[in-house]
N, C-alpha and C positions, 0 to 999 in steps of 0.2 A: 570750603567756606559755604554757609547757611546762607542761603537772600530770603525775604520774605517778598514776594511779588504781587502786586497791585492787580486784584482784577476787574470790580466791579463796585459801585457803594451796593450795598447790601438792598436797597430798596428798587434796584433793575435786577435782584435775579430773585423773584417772589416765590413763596412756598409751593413744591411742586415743579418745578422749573431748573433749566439746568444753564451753563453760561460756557464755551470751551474756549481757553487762551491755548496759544502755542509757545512755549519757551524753548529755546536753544534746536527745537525739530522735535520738541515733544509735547503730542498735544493732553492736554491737562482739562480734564470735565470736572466742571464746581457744581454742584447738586445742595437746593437749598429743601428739607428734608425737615419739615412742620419747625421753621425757621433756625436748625443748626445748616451750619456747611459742612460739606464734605468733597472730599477729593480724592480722583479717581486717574489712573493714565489712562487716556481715551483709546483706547487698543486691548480689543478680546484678544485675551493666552491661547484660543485655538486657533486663529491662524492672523493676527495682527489687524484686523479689519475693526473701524471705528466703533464705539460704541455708543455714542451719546442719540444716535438715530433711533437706539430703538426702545423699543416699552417700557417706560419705567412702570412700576409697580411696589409702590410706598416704598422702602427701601433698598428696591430690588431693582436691576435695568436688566432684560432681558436683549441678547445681541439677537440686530437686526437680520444677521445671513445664517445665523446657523442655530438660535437659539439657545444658547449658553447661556444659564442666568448667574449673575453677579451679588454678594451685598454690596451697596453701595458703603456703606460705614468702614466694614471690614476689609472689602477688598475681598473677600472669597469666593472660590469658584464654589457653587451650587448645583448644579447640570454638565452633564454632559451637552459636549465635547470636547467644555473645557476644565482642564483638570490642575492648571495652575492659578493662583490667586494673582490678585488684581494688584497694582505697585497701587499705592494708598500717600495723602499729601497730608501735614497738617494744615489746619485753618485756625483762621484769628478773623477778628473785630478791630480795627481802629478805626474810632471816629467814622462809624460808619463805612468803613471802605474793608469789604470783604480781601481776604490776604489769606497766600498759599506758599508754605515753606518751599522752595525747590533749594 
């Protein structure tokens, strides 16, 4: 079964900025990206270590420990080290209140 989960109203996670919920032991990065959302598992494919720390760059987050960079949109690995893609969430709008399929 589908839940759509509640993370933030849309106007606390402003353009350029990211927001990370944890559902069920998985942490989930919302990335508000010239005002679409996007959703990311907070966990680089090369060795499991968080991602939302480190540099984003327009649609890009580069990891903070080893430098893998990511699309955010896509979910794709870009760089080494990491050479699997990113798990990817959809997003919605209701009434203002940012919303992420898990």
């Amino acid at each position: 079964m589908t839940n759509w989960l509640d993370v933030l109203p849309a106007t606390q996670i402003p353009p350029g900025t990211h927001h990370v919920i944890v559902k069920e032991g998985v942490a989930i990065a919302v990335f508000n990206i010239e005002g679409k959302f996007y959703a990311i598992e907070d966990s680089c494919t090369h060795q499991g270590l968080p991602l939302s720390d480190g540099f984003q760059e327009e649609d890009k987050i580069i990891c903070p420990f080893h430098g893998a960079k990511f699309c955010i949109k896509s979910g794709r690995a870009l760089s080494s080290p990491a050479y699997i893609n990113l798990k990817t969430f959809d997003t919605r709008l209701v009434a203002d209140m940012v919303q992420v399929k898990v």
